[in-house]
N, C-alpha and C positions, 0 to 999 in steps of 0.2 A: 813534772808539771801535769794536771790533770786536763784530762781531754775536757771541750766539752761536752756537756748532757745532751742527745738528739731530744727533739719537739717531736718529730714524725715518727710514730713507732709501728710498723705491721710484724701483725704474728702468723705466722703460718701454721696451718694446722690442718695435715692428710685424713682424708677418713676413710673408713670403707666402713659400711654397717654400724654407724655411730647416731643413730638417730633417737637412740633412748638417750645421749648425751647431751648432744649441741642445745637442745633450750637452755638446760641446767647452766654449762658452761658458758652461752653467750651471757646470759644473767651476770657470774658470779663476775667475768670477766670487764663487763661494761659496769659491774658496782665499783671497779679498781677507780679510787683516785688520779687517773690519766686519762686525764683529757684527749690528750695526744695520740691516745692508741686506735689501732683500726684493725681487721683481722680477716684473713686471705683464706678461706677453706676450697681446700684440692681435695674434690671427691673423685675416686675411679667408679661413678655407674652403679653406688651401695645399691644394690635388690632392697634393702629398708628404706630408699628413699632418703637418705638424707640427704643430698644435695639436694634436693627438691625442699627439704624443710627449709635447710640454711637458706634456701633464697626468698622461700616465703616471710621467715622471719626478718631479713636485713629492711624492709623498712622501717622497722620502729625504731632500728640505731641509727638513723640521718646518716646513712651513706657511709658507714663505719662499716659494713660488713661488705666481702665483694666473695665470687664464689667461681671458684674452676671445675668445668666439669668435663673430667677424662671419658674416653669411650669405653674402658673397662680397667680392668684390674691391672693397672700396670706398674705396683711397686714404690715402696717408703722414699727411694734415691729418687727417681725422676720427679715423682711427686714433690720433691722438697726444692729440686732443681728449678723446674718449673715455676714453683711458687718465689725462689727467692728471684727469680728474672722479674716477674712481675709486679713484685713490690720495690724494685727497685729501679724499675720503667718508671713507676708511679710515683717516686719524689721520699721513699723512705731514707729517711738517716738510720736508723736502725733496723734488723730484721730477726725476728725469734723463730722460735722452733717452741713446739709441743705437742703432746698426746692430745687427745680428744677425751682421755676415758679418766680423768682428773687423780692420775698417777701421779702428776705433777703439778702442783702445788701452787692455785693461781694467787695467791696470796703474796708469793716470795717475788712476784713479776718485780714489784717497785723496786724490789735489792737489788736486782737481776740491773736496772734501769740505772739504778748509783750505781752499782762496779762498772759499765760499760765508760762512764765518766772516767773511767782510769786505768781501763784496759782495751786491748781493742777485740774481745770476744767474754762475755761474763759466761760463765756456765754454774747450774744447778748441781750439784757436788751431793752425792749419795756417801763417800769416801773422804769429806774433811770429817775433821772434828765437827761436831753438832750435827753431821747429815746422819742417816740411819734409812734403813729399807723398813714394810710393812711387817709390824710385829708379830701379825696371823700368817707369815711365811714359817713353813718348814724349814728347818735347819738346812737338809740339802737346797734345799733351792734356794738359797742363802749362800751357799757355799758355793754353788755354778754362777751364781750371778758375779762373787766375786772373785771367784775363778777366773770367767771369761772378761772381764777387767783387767784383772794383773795380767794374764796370758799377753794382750794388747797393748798393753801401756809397756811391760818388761821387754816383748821383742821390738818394739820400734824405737822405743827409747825415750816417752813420752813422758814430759814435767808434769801434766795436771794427773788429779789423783782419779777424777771420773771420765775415763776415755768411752764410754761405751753409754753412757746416759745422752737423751737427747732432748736436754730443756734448756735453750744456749739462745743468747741476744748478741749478735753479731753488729758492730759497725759496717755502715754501711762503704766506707775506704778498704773495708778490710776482704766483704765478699766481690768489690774491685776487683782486687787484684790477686784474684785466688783464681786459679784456670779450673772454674767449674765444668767446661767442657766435655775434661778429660777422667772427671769420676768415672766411675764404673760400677761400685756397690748400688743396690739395690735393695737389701733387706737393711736388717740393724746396725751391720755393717758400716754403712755410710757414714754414720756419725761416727767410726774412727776413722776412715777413710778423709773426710774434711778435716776431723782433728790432727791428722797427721800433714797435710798439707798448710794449716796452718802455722805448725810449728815447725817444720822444712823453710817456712818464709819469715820466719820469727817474729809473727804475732804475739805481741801480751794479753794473754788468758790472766782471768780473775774468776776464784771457785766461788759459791754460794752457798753453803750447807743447806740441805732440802731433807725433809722427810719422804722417800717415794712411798707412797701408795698403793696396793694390789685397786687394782679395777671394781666398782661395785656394779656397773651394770656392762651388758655387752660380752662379746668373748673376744679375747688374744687373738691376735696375728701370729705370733710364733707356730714353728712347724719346724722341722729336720729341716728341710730343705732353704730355710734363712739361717740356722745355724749351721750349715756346712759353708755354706758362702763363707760366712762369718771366721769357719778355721782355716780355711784356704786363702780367700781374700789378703790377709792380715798378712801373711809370707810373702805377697806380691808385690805389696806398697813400697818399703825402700828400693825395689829397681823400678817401678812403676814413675816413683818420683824423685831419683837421684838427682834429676837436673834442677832440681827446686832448692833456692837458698836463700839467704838475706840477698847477697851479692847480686842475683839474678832478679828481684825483687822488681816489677816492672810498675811503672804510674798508668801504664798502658791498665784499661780496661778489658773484662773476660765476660762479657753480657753475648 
C-alpha cells in the first residue's frame, strides 16, 4: 500500500562559498510545480557572502526561504544535522538533501516527491538504469567515483545502488526515528553513514535515475582530508551501529 504524498516539503541545502549559485537555484527551484516546498540554506560564514544573499533574497519567495547561519566552516554532517532538526521543528512531512552548485538535477525533485509516496527514503540514483554522471568527466574520475560507491555499498552490505550520492527526500517518520545524534561523518561520508543507519532500521528506499552534473560555477569542496574520513569511516559503521535493527526500531523520537 502506498504511503501518503507529504504537502510540506523543506529542502536543505549547505553552502559555503555558493553565492554565484543561490539566485540561479532559488529561481529554477521556486519555477517547480510545488507549491508545497520551502527551502532551509545552512551557511558556515561563506567569505562570498552568501548567507547574506540567501537572506536578502527570501522575501520575494513569501516566507518559503529560511536561512542558518553557522559561525564558520563546520562541515557537510552537522550542517545537514542541523538543518534536518529544524525543518522538522518546523512541521515538515518531508525533508531533502541537495548541492547548491546544480549537480543535481532540480528538475527530477517531483519524482523524487512521487517515490517518497511509496517509500520511506526516495534517493537520486547516479547507478540505476537511466542515471549516468557528467559526460565532460575523465574516465578516471569516473572510475573513483564509482569505485568509492561500490567500496561502500559491498562492505556494509547495502540494497541501493547509489550509496554515496546526496540528492535524497526523506519522510519525515523516518528521520524520527533514525538516532541522528550519534553520526559522526562530517564530509561526504555522511551520506553513507545515514544510508547505513537507515537500512540497519529497515527503511524502504526508492532509487530515481538522475543525470549528476560536474558544477559550472563555483569550486569543489573535496580535498584528501574528506576522503580519508570517507575510507576509514566506512570500516567503523557496522560496529558503530550493530545495535540498530528492525527489532530495535523505536516510535520514540531522535530530535
Amino acid at each position: 500500500m502506498s504511503l501518503k504524498k507529504p504537502v510540506n516539503i523543506t529542502i536543505v541545502i549547505p553552502t559555503y562559498n555558493e553565492a554565484e549559485n543561490i539566485p540561479k537555484l532559488f529561481a529554477a527551484l521556486f519555477d517547480l510545480p510545488l507549491p508545497e516546498l520551502s527551502l532551509l540554506i545552512v551557511d558556515d560564514n561563506s567569505p562570498d557572502g552568501t548567507g547574506r544573499l540567501a537572506e536578502s533574497l527570501a522575501p520575494r519567495y513569501g516566507g518559503r526561504v529560511n536561512v542558518l547561519h553557522r559561525a564558520g566552516k563546520m562541515g557537510l554532517g552537522t550542517a545537514y544535522i542541523e538543518g534536518f532538526r529544524y525543518a522538522l521543528e518546523h512541521g515538515a512531512q518531508a525533508v531533502g538533501q541537495m548541492d547548491a552548485d546544480f549537480s543535481h538535477p532540480v528538475a527530477k525533485i517531483p519524482e523524487l516527491v512521487c517515490a517518497i509516496g511509496e517509500a520511506d527514503i526516495a534517493i537520486g540514483s547516479r547507478y540505476v538504469a537511466g542515471g549516468s554522471l557528467d559526460e565532460r568527466w575523465p574516465l578516471w574520475r569516473k572510475g573513483l567515483s564509482a569505485w568509492g560507491n561500490f567500496y561502500a555499498r559491498t562492505l556494509l552490505g547495502l540494497p541501493l545502488r547509489d550509496v554515496t550520492g546526496g540528492f535524497r527526500l526523506w519522510r519525515r517518520e523516518t528521520l524520527l526515528n533514525m538516532p541522528l545524534e550519534r553520526v559522526r561523518s562530517n564530509g561526504y561520508v555522511f551520506q553513507v553513514e545515514i544510508a547505513y543507519i537507515a537500512h540497519r532500521l529497515g527503511f524502504k528506499h526508492k532509487e530515481v535515475p538522475i543525470y549528476f552534473a560536474d558544477r559550472r560555477w563555483g569550486k569543489s569542496k573535496m580535498n584528501f582530508r574528506i576522503q580519508l574520513e570517507a575510507a576509514l569511516r566506512v570500516w567503523r559503521l557496522p560496529w558503530a551501529y550493530r545495535d540498530l535493527s528492525v527489532e530495535t526500531r523505536s516510535a520514540a523520537t531522535h530530535l
